[in-house]
Backbone as JSON Lines, residues from 0, in Angstrom:
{"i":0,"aa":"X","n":[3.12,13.06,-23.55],"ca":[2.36,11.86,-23.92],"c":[0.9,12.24,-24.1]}
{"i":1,"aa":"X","n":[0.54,11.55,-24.79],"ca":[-0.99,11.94,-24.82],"c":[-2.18,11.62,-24.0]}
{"i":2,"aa":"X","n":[-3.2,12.31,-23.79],"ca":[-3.62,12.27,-22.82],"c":[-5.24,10.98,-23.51]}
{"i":3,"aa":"X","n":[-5.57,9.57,-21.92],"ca":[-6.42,8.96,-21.93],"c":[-7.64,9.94,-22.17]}
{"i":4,"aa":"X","n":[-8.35,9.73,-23.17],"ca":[-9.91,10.36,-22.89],"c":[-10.89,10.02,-21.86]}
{"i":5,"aa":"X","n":[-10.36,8.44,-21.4],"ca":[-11.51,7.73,-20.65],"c":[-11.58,8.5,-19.14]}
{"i":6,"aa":"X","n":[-10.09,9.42,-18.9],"ca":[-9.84,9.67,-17.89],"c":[-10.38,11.29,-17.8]}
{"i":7,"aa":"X","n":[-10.55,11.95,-18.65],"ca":[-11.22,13.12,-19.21],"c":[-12.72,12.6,-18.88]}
{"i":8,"aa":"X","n":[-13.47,11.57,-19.53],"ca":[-14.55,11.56,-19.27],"c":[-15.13,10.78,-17.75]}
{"i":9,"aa":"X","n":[-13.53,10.42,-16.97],"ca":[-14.0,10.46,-15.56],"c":[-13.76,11.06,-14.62]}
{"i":10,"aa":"X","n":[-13.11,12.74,-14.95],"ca":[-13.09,13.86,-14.06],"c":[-14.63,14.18,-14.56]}
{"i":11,"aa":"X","n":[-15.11,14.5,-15.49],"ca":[-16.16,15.09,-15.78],"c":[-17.41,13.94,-15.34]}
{"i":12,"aa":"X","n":[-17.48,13.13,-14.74],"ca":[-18.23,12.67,-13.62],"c":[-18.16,12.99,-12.71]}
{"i":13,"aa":"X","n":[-16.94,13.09,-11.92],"ca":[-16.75,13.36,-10.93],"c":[-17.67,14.06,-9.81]}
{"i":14,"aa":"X","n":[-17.69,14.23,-8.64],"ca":[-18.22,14.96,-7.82],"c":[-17.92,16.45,-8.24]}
{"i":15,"aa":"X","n":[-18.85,18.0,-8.05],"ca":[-17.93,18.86,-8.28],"c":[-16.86,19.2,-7.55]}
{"i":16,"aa":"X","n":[-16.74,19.12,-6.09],"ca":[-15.9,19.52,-5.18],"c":[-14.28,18.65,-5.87]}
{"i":17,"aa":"X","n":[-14.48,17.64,-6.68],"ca":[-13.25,16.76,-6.8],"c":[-12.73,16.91,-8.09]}
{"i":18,"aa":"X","n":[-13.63,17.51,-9.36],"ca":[-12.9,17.9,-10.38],"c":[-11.69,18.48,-10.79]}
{"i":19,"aa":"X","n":[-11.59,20.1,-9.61],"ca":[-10.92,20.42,-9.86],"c":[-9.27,19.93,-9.39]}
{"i":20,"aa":"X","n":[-9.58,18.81,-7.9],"ca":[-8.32,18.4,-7.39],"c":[-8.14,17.17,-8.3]}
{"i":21,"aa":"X","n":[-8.58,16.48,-9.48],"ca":[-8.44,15.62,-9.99],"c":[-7.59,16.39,-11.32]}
{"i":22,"aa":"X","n":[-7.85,17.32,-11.77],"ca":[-7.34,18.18,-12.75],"c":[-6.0,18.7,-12.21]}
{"i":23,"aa":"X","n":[-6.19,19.02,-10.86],"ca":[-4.42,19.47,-10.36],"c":[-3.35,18.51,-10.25]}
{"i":24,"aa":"X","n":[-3.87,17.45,-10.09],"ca":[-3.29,16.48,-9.74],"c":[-2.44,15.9,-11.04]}
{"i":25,"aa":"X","n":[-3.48,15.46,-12.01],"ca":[-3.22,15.23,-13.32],"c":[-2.04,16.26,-14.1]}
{"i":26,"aa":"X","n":[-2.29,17.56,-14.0],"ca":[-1.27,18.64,-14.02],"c":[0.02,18.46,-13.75]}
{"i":27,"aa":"X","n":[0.07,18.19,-11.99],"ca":[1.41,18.1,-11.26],"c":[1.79,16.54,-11.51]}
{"i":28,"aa":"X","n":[1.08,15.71,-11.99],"ca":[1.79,14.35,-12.38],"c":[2.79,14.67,-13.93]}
{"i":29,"aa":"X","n":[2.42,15.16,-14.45],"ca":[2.57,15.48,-16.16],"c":[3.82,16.61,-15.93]}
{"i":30,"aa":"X","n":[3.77,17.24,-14.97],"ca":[4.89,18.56,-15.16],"c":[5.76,17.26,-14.57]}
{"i":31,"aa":"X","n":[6.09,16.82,-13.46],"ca":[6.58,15.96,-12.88],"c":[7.44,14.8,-13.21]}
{"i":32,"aa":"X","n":[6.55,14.11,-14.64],"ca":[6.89,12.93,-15.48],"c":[6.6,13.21,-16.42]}
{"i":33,"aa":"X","n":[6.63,13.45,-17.36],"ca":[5.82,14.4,-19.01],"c":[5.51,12.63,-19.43]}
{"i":34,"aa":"X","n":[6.85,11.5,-19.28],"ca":[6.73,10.3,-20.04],"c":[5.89,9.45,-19.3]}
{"i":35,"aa":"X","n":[4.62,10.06,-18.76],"ca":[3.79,8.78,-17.84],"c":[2.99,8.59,-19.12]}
{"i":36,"aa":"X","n":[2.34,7.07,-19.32],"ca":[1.05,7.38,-20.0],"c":[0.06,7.15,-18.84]}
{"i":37,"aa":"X","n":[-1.23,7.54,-19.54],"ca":[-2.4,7.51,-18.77],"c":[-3.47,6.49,-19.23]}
{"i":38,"aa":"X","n":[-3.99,5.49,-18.24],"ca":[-4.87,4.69,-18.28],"c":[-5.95,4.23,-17.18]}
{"i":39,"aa":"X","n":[-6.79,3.3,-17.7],"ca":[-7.65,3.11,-16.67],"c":[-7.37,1.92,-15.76]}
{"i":40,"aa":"X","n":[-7.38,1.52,-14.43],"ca":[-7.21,0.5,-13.85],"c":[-7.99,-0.04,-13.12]}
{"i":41,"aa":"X","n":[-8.27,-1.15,-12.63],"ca":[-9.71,-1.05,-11.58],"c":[-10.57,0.29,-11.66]}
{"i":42,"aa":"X","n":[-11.0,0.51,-13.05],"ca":[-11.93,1.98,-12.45],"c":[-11.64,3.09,-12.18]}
{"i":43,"aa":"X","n":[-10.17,3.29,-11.96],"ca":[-9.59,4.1,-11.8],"c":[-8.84,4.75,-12.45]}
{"i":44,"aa":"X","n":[-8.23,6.31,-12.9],"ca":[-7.52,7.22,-13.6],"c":[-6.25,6.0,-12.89]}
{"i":45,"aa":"X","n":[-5.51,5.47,-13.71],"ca":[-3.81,5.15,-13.33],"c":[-2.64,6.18,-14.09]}
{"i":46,"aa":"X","n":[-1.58,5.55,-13.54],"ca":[-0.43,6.63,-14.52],"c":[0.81,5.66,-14.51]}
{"i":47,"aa":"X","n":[0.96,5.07,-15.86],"ca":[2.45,3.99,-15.44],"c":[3.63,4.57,-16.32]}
{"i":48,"aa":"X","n":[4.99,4.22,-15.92],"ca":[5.88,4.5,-16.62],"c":[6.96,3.92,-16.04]}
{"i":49,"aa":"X","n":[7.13,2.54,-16.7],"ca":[8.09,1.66,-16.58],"c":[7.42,0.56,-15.28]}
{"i":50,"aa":"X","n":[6.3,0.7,-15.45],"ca":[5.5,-0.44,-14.5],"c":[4.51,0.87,-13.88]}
{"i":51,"aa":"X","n":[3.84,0.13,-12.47],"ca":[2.9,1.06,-12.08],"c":[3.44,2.22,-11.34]}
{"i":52,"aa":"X","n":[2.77,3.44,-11.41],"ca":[3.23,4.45,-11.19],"c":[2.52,5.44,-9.75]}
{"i":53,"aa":"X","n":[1.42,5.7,-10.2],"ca":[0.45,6.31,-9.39],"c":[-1.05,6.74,-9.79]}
{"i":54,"aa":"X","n":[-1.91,6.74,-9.14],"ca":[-3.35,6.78,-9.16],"c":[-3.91,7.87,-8.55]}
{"i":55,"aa":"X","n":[-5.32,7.84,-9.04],"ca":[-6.1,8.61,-8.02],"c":[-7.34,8.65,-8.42]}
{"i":56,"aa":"X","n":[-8.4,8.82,-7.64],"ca":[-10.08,8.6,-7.74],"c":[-10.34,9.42,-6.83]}
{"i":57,"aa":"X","n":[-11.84,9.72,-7.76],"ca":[-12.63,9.98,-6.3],"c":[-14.2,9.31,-5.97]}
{"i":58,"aa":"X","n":[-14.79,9.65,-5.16],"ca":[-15.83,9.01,-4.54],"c":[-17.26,10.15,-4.13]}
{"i":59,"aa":"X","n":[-18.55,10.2,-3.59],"ca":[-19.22,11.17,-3.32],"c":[-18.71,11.76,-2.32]}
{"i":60,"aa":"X","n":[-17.81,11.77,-1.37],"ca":[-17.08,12.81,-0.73],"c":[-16.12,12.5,-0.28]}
{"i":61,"aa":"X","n":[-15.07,12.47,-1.11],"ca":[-13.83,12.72,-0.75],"c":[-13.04,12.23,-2.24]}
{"i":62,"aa":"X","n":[-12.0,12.42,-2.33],"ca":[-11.21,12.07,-3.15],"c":[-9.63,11.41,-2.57]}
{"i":63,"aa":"X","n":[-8.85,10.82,-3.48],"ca":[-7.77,9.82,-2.7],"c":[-6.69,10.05,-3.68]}
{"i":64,"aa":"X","n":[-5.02,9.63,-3.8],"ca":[-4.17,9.86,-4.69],"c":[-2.58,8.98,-3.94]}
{"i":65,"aa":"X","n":[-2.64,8.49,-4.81],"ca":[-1.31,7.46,-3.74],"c":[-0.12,7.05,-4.78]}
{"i":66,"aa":"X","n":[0.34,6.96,-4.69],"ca":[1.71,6.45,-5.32],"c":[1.97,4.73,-5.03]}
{"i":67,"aa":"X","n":[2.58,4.09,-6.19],"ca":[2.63,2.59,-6.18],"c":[3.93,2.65,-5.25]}
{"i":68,"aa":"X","n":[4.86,2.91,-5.26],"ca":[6.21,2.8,-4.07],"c":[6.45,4.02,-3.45]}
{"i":69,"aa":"X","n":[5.2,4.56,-2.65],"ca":[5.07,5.34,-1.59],"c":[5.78,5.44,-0.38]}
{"i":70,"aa":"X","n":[6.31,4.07,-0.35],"ca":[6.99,3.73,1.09],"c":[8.47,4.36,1.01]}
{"i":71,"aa":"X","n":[9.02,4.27,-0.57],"ca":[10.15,4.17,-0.92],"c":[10.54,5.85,-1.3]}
{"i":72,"aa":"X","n":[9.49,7.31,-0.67],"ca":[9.52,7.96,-1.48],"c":[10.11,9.38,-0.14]}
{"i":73,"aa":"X","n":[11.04,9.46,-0.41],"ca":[11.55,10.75,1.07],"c":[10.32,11.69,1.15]}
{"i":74,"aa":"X","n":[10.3,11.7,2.23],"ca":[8.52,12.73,2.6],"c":[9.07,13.39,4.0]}
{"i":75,"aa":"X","n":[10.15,14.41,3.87],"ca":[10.29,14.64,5.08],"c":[9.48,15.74,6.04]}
{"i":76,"aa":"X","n":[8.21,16.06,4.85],"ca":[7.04,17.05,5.73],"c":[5.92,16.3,6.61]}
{"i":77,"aa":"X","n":[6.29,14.34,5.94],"ca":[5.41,13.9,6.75],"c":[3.81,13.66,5.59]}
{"i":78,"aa":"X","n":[3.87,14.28,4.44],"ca":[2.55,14.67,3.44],"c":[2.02,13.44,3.23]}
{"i":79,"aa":"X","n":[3.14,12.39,2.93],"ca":[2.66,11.22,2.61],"c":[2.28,9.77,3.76]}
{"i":80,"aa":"X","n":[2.54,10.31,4.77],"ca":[2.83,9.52,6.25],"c":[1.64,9.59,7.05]}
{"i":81,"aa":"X","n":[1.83,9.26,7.95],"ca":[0.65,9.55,9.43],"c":[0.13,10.77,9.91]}
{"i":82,"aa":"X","n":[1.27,11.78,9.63],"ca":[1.16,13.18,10.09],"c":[0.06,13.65,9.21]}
{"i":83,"aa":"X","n":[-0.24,13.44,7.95],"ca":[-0.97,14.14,6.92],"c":[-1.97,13.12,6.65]}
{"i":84,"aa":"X","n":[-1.73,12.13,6.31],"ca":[-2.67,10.99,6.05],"c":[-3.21,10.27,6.92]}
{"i":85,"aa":"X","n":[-4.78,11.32,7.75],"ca":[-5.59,10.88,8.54],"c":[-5.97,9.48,8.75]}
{"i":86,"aa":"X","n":[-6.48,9.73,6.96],"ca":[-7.54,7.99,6.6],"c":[-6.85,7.35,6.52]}
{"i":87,"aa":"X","n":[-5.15,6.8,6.81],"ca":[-4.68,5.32,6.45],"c":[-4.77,5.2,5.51]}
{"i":88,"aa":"X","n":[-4.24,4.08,5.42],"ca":[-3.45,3.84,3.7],"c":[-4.38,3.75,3.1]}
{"i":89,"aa":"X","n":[-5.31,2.93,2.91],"ca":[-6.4,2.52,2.53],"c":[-7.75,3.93,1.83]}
{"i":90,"aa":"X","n":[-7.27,5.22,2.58],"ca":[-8.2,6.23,1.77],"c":[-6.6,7.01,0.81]}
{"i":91,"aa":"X","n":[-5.29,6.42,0.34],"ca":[-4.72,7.04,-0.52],"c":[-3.49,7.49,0.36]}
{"i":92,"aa":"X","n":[-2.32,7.88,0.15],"ca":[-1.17,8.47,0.54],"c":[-1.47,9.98,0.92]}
{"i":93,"aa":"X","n":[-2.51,10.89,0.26],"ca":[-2.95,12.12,0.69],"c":[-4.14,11.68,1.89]}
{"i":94,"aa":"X","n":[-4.57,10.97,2.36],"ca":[-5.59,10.54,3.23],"c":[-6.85,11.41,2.08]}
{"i":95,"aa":"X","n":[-8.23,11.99,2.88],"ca":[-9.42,11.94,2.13],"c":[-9.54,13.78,1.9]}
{"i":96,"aa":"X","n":[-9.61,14.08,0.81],"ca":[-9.39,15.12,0.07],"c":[-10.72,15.84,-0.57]}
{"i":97,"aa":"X","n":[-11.52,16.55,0.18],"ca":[-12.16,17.33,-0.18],"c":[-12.37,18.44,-0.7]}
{"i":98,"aa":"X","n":[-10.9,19.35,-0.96],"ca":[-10.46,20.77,-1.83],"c":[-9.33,20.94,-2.12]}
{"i":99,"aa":"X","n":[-8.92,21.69,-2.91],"ca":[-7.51,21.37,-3.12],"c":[-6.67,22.33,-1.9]}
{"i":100,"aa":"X","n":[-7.56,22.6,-0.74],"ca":[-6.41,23.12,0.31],"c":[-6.36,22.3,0.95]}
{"i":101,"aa":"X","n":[-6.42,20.67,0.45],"ca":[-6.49,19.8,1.32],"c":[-5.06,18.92,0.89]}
{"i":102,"aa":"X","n":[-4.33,19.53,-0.39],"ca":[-3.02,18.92,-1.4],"c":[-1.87,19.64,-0.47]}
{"i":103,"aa":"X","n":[-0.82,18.82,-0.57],"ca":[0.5,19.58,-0.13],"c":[0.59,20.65,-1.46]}
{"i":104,"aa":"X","n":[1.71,21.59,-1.08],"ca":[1.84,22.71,-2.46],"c":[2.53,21.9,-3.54]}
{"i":105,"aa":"X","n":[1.91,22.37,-4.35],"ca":[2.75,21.92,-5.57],"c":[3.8,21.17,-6.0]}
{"i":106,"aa":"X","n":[5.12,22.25,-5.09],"ca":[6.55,21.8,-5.57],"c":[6.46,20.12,-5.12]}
{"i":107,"aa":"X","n":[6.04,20.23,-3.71],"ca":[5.91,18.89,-2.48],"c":[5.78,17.65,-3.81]}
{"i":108,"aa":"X","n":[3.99,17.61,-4.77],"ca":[4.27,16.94,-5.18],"c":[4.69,16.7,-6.28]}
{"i":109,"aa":"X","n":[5.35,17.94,-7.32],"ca":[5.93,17.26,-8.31],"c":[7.5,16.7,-7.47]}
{"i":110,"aa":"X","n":[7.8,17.04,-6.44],"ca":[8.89,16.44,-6.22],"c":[8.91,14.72,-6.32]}
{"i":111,"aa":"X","n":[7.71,14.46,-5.03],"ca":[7.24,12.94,-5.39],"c":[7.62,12.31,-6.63]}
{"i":112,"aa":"X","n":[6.46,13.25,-7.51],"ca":[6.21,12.35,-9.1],"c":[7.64,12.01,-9.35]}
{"i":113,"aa":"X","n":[9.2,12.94,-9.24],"ca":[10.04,12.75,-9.65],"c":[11.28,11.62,-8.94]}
{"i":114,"aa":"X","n":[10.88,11.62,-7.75],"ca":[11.52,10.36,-7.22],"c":[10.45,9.23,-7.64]}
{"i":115,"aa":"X","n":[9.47,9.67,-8.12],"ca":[8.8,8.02,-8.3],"c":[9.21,7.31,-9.5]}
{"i":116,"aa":"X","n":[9.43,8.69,-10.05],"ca":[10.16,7.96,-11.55],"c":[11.33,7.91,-11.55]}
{"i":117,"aa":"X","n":[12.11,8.28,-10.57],"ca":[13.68,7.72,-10.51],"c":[13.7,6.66,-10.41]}
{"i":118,"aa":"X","n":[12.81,6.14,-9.24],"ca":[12.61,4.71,-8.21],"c":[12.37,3.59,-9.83]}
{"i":119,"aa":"X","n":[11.43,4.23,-10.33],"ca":[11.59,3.09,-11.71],"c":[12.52,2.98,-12.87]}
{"i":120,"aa":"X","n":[12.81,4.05,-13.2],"ca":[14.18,4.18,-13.71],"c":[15.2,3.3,-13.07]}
{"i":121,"aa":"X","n":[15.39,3.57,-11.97],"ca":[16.45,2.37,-11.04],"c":[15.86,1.01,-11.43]}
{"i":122,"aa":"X","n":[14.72,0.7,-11.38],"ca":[14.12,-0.55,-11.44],"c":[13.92,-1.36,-9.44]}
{"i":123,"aa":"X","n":[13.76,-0.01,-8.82],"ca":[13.9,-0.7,-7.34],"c":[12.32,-1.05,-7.21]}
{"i":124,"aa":"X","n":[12.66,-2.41,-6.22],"ca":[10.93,-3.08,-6.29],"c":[10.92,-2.99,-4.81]}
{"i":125,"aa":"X","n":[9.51,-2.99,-4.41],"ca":[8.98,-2.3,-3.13],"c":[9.26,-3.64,-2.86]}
{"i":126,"aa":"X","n":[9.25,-3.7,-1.31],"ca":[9.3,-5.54,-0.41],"c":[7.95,-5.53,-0.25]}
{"i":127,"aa":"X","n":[8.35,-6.76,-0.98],"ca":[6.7,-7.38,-0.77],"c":[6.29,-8.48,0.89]}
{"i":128,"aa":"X","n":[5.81,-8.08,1.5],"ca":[5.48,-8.17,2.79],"c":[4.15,-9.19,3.15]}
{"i":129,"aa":"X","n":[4.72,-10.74,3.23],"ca":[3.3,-11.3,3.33],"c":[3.67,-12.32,4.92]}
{"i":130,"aa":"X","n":[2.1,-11.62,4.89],"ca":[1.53,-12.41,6.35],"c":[1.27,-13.4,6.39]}
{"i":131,"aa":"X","n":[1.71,-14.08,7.92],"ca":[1.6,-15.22,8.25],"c":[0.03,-15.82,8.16]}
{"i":132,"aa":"X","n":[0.41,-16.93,7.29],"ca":[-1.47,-17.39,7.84],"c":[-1.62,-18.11,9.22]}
{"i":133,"aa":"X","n":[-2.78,-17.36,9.42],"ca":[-2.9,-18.25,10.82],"c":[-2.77,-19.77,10.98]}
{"i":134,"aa":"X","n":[-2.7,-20.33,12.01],"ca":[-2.41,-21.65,11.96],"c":[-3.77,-22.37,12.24]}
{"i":135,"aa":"X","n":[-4.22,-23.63,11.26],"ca":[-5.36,-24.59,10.79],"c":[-6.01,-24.71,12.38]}
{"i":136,"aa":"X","n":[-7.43,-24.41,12.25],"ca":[-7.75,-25.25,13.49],"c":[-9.32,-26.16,12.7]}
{"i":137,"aa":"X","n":[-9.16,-26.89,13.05],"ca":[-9.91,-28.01,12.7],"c":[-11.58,-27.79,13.62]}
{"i":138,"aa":"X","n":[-12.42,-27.85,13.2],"ca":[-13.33,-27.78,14.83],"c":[-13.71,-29.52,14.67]}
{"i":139,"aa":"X","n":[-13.98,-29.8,15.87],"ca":[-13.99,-31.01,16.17],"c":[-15.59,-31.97,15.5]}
{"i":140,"aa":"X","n":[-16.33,-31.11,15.38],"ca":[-17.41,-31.08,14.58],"c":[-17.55,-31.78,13.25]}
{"i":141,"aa":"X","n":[-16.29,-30.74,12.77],"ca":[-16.11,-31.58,11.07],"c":[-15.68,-32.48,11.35]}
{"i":142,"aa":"X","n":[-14.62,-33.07,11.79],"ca":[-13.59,-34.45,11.87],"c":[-14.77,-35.54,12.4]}
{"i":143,"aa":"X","n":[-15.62,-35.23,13.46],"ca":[-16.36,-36.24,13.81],"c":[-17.3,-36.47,12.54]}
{"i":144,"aa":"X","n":[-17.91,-35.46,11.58],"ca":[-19.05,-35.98,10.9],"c":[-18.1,-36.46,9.65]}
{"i":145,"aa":"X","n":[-17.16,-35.64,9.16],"ca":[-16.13,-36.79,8.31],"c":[-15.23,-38.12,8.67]}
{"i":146,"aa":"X","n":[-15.67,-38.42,9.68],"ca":[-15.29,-39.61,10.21],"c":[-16.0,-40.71,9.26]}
{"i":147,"aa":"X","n":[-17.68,-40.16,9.34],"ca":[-18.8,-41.39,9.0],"c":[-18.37,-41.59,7.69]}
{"i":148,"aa":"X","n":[-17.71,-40.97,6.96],"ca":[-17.4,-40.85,5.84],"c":[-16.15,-41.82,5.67]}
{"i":149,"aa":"X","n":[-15.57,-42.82,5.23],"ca":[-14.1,-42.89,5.57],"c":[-13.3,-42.86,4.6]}
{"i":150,"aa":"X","n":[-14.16,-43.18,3.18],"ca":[-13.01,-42.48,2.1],"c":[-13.17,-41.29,2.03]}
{"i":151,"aa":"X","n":[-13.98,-40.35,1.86],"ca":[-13.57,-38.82,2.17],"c":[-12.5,-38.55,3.31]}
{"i":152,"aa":"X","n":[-12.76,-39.27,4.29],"ca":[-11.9,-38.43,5.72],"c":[-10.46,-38.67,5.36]}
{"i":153,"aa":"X","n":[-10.24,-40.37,4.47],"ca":[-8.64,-40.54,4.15],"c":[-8.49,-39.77,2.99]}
{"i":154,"aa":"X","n":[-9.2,-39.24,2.33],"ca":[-8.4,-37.66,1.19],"c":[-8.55,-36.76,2.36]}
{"i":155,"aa":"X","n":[-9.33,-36.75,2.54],"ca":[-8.95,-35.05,3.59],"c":[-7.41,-35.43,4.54]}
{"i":156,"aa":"X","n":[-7.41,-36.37,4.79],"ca":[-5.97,-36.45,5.89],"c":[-4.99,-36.39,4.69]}
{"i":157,"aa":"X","n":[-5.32,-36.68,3.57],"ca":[-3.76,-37.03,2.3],"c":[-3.47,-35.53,1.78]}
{"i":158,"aa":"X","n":[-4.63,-34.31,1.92],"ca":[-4.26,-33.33,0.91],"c":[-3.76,-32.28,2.24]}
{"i":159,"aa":"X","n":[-2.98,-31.44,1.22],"ca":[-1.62,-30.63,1.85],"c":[-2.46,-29.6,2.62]}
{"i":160,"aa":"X","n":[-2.16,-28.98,3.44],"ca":[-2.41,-28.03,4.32],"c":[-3.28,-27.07,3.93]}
{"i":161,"aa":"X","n":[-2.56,-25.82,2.64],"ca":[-3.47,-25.44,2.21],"c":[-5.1,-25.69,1.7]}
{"i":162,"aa":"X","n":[-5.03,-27.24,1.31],"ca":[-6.19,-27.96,0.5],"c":[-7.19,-28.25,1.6]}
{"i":163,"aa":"X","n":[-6.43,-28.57,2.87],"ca":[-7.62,-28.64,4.01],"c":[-8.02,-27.59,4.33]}
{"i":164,"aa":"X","n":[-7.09,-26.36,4.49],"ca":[-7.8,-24.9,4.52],"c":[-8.69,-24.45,4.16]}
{"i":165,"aa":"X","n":[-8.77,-25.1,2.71],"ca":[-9.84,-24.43,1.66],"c":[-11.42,-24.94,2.05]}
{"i":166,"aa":"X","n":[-11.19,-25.93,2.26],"ca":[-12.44,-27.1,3.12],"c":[-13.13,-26.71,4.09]}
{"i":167,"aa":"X","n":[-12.19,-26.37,4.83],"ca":[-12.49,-25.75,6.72],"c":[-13.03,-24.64,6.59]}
{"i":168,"aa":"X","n":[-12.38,-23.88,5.8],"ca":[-12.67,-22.31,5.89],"c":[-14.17,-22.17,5.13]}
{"i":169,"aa":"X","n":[-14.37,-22.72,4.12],"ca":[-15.39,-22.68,3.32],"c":[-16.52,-22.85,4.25]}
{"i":170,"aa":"X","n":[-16.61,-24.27,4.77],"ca":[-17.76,-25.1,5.78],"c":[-17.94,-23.94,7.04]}
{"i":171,"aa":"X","n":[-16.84,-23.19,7.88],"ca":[-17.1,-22.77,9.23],"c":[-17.46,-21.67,8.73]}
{"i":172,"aa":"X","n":[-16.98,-20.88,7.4],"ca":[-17.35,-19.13,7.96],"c":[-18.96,-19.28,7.21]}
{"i":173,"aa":"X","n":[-19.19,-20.24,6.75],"ca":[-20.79,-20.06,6.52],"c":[-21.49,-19.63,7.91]}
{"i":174,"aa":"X","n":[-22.85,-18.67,7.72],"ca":[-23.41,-17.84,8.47],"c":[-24.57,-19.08,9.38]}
{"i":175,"aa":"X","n":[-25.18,-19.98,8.22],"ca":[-26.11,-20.76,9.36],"c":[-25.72,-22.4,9.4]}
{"i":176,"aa":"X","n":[-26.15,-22.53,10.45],"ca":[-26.26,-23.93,9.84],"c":[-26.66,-24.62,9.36]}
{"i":177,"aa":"X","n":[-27.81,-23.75,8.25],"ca":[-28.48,-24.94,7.47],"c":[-27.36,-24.81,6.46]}
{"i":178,"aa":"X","n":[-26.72,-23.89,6.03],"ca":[-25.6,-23.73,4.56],"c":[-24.65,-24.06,5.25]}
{"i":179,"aa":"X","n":[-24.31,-24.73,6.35],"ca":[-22.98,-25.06,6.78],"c":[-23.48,-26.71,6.62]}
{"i":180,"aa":"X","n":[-24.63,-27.1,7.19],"ca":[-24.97,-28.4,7.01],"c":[-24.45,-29.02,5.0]}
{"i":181,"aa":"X","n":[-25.24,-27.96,4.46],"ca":[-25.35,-28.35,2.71],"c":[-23.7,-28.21,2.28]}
{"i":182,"aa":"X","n":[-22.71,-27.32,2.95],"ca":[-21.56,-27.36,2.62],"c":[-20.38,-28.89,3.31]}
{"i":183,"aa":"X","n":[-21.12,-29.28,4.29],"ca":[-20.81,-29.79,4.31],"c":[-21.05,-31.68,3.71]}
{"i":184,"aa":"X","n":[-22.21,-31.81,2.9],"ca":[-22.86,-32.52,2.42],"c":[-21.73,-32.68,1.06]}
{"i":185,"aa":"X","n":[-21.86,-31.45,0.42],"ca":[-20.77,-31.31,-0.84],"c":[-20.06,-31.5,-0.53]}
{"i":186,"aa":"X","n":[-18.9,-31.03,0.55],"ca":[-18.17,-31.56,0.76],"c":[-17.21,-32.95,1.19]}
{"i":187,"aa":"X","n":[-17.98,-33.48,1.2],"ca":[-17.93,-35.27,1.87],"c":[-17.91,-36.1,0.01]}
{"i":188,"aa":"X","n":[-19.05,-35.47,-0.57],"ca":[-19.22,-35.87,-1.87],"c":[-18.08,-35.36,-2.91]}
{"i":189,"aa":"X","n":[-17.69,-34.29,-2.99],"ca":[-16.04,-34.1,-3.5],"c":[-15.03,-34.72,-2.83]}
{"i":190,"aa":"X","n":[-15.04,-34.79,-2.32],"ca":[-13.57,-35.43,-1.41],"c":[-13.53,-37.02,-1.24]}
{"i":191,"aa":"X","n":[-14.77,-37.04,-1.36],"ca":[-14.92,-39.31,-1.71],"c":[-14.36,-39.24,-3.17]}
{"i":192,"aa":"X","n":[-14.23,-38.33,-4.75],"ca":[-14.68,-38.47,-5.51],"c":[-12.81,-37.74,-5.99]}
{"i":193,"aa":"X","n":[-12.15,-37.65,-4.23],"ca":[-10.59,-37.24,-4.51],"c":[-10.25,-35.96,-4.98]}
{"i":194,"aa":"X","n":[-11.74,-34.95,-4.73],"ca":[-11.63,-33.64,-5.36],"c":[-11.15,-32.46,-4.07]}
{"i":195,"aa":"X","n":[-9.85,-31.65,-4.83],"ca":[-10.16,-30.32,-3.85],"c":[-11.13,-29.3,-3.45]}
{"i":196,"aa":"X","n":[-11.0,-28.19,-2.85],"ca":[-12.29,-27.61,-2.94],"c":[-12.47,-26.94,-4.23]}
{"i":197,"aa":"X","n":[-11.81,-26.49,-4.63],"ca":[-11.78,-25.9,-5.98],"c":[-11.27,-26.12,-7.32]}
{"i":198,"aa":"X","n":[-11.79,-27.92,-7.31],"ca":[-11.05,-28.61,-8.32],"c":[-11.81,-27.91,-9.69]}
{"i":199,"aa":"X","n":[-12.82,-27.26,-9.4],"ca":[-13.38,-26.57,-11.13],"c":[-12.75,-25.94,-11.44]}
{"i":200,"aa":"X","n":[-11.82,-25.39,-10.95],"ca":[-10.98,-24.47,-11.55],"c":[-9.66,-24.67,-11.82]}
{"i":201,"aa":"X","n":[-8.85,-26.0,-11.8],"ca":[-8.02,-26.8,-11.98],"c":[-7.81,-26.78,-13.01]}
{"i":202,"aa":"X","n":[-6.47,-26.86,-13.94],"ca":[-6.71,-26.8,-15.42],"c":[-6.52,-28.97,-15.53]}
């Protein structure tokens, strides 16, 4: 497949220490999957083939490289796990990569690249894993000053759970109380007027 230029002209930004593990990488993806194409994603070098595939960036010190169904991918050296990946998920499936004696060998990851493209070939989809939201707490604060209010306070009691969320959360995680006072000013004035918090964006 042919190769993104944009991604050419963002190894050659790169830090020097990360060029060259951005170039190996790119290498062992391509021997691995020849049919990935290459694009940009958030900013980032991506690689899809048959949906998302795998990534990698780097930063002023360190560099990162992760696979989209990482979870789903046999790693029995551990390369892609806890054992190898210091930084948590969050700095990449290789954790933070400053040389390339910092890569499993080679074979390790074109093996990856090639179960990753089995995994899409199959069409298997990672479980998508969502957290509980915490449960609403009201502070007693708002309810008393939307009290004075009483057609605002009867929309706030009529809209669904989420819609009071949006309200609460907005008004409390403000930092002072003078912008918690003004949020809550707007807020009394949308909600007399039957609006959510984010009715501008309502189609």
């Amino acid at each position: 497949m042919p190769k993104d230029k944009r991604i050419d002209a963002y190894i050659a930004k790169a830090q020097p220490f990360a060029q060259p593990i951005l170039k190996k990488l790119r290498e062992l993806i391509h021997k691995g999957n020849p049919e990935v194409t290459e694009t940009i994603k958030w900013g980032m070098p991506s690689f899809d083939y048959k949906g998302p595939f795998c990534s990698f960036a780097s930063f002023k010190q360190h560099a990162v490289f992760g696979f989209w169904k990482y979870k789903l991918i046999k790693d029995p050296k551990g390369y892609l796990g806890e054992i190898f990946n210091k930084g948590g998920e969050s700095m990449g499936n290789l954790g933070r990569m400053t040389s390339l004696k910092d890569l499993p060998p080679d074979k390790f990851i074109i093996d990856f690249v090639k179960q990753a493209k089995k995994l899409n070939d199959d069409d298997v989809k990672m479980e998508r894993i969502v957290k509980p939201k915490k449960p609403l707490v009201i502070p007693p604060s708002f309810t008393k000053e939307l009290k004075q209010h009483k057609k605002a306070y009867a929309v706030f009691e009529n809209f669904s759970p989420s819609h009071k969320r949006e309200y609460v959360e907005w008004i409390t995680e403000a930092k002072s109380a003078e912008t918690r006072n003004k949020r809550m000013e707007q807020a009394v004035a949308w909600m007399t007027e039957g609006k959510h918090r984010n009715w501008k964006y309502e189609r």
